[in-house]
C-alpha positions in Angstrom: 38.5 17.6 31.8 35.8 14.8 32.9 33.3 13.4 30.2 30.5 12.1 30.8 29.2 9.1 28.9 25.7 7.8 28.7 24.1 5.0 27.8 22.0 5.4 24.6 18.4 5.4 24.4 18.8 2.8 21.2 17.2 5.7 19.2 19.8 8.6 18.3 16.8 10.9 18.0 15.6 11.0 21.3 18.8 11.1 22.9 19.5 14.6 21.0 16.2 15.7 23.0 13.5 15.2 20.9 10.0 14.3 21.9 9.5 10.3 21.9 7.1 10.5 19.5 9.1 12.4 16.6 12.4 10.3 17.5 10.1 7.3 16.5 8.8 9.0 13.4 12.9 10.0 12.5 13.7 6.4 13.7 11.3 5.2 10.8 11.8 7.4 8.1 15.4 7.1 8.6 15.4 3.4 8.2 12.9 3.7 5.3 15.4 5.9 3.9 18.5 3.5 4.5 16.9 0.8 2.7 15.7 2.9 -0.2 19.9 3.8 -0.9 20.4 0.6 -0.3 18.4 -0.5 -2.7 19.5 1.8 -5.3 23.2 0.6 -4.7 22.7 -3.2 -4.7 20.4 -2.9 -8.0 23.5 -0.1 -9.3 20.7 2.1 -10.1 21.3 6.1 -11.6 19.2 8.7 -10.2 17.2 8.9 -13.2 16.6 4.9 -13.0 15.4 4.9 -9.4 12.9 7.8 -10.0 11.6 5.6 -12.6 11.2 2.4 -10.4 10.2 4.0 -7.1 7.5 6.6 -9.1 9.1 9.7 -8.0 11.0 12.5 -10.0 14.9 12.6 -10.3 15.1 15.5 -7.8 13.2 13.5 -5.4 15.8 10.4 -5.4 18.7 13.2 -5.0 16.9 14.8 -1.8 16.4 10.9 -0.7 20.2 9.8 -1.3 21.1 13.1 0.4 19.2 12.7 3.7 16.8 15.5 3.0 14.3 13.6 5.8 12.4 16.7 6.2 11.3 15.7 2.7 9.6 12.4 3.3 6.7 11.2 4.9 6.5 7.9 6.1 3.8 7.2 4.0 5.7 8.3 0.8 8.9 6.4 1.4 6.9 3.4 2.3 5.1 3.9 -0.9 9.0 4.2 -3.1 10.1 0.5 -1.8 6.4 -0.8 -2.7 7.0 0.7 -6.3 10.1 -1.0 -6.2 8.7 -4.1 -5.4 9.7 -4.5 -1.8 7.7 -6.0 0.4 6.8 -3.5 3.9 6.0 -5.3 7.0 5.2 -2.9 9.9 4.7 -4.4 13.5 2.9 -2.4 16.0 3.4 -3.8 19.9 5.6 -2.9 23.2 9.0 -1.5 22.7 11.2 -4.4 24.6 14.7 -5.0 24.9 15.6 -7.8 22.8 19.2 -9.9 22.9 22.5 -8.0 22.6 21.1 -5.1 23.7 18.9 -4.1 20.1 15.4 -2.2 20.5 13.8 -3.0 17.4 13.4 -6.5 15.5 14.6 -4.6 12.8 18.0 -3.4 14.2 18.3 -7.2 15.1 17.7 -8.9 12.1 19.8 -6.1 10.0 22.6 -7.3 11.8 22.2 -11.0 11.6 21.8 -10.2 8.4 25.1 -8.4 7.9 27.2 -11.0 9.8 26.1 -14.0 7.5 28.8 -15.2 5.2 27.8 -14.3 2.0 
């Protein structure tokens, strides 16, 4: 048996086929999400905590550390981290391929950010 292997888009979402605008909203809200778990680990936050600092209910931070996307809207996620005090910086311009092969300045700087020496 032969597979076939593709190159990725540099978005998961659109290479499962969907439309290149929703893989773009996905993109976002997943990353939005990411950051939000990340924050609640680095801080050693409970559920109950969190809800507290990002102004949401409990059941809300449980949907959130469970991937429940279909849950959040942009707007609402981006609204937890400011809550939380985290600055959100979004950049609007042309989608370019930037060095090692990373789509987003984001995706970049994430990983600079994980191979500094702590």
């Amino acid at each position: 048996m032969t597979n076939k292997v593709r190159r990725s888009s540099g978005n998961v979402f659109r290479d499962l086929g969907f439309s290149r605008e929703e893989a773009e909203n996905l993109k976002i809200r997943t990353d939005l999400m990411i950051r939000l778990s990340k924050l609640i680990e680095t801080r050693r936050l409970t559920q109950a905590r969190a809800a507290e600092v990002f102004g949401v209910t409990q059941p809300r931070v449980s949907d959130l550390v469970r991937g429940k996307i279909d849950r959040f809207s942009i707007d609402t996620l981006v609204a937890m981290l400011g809550h939380a005090g985290v600055r959100v910086q979004i950049v609007v311009g042309r989608l370019r391929k930037l060095p090692n092969g990373y789509r987003s300045a984001a995706a970049a700087q994430t990983k600079a950010r994980e191979a500094r020496p702590q």
